[in-house]
C-alpha positions in Angstrom: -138.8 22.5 -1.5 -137.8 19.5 -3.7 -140.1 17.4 -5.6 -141.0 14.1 -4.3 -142.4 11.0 -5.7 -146.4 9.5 -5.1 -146.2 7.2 -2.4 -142.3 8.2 -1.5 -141.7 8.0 2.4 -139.0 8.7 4.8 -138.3 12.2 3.5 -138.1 15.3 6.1 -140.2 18.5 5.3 -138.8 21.3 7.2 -140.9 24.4 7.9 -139.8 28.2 8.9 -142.4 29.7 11.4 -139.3 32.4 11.6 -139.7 33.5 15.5 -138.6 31.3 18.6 -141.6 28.8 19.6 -139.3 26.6 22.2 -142.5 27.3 24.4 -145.5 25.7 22.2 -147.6 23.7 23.7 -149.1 22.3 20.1 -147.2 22.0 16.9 -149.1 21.5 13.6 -148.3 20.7 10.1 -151.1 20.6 7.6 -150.1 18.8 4.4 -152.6 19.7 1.4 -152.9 18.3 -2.2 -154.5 20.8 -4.8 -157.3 18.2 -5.1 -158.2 16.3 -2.6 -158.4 16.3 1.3 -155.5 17.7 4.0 -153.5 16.0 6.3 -153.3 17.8 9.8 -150.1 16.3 11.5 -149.3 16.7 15.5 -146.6 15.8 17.6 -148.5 12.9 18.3 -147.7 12.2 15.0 -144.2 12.9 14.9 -144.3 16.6 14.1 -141.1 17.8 16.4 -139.6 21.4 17.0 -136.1 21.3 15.1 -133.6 21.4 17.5 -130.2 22.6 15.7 -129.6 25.1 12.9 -129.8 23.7 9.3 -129.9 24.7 5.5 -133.0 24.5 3.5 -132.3 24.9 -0.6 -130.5 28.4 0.3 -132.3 29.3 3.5 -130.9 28.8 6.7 -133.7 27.6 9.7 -132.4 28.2 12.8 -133.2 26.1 15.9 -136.4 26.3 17.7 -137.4 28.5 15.0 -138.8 25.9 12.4 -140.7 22.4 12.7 -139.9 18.9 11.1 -141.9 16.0 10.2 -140.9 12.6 8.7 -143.5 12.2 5.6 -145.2 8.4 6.7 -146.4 5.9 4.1 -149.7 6.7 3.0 -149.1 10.7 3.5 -148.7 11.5 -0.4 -151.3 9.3 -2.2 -152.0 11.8 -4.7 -149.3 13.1 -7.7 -149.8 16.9 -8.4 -149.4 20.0 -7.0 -149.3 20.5 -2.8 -148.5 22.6 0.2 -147.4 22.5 3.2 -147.6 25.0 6.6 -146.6 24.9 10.0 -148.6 26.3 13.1 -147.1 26.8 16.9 -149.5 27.4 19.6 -147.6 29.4 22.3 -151.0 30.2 24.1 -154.5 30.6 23.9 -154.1 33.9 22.8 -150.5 33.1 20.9 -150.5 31.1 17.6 -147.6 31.5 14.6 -148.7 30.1 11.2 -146.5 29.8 8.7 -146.7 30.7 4.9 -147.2 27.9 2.9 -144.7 26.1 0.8 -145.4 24.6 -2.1 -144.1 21.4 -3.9 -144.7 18.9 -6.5 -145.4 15.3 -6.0 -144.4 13.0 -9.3 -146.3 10.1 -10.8 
């Protein structure tokens, strides 16, 4: 994941969840500074299932396999070290969470 900038908006954070979730019926993305308090982001939100196949630094995402979110102003008010993770409900009984990614957000 590449570094971003305090404040910076406008940028895409992809995440792997690795299996098919085409049949969610939430989609998640919690954003987390090492200090501080998390974002939890819904499709309310604009989290959205990614649609086509795409590279990520050397990894390859393939469609309906990863989620997406547009970082808003406001979303990265702290510099410092944070992740990021992705969560598909597929049923009360069915949830995929994803590893977490980290990444560095610069002065």
């Amino acid at each position: 994941m590449p570094d971003l900038n305090k404040n910076e908006y406008g940028q895409t954070l992809h995440v792997n969840l690795g299996e098919d979730i085409s049949s969610f019926t939430a989609l998640n993305l919690i954003l987390e500074p090492k200090i501080g308090s998390k974002l939890e982001k819904s499709v309310s939100d604009g989290v959205s299932l990614g649609a086509s196949n795409i590279d990520v630094d050397d990894e390859s995402y393939l469609a309906n396999q990863y989620i997406s979110y547009t970082i808003k102003q406001g979303d990265l008010d702290k510099d410092g070290q944070w992740r990021v993770k992705g969560e598909a409900t597929l049923s009360a009984t069915n949830k995929v969470i994803s590893d977490y990614n980290r990444f560095t957000v610069l002065p």
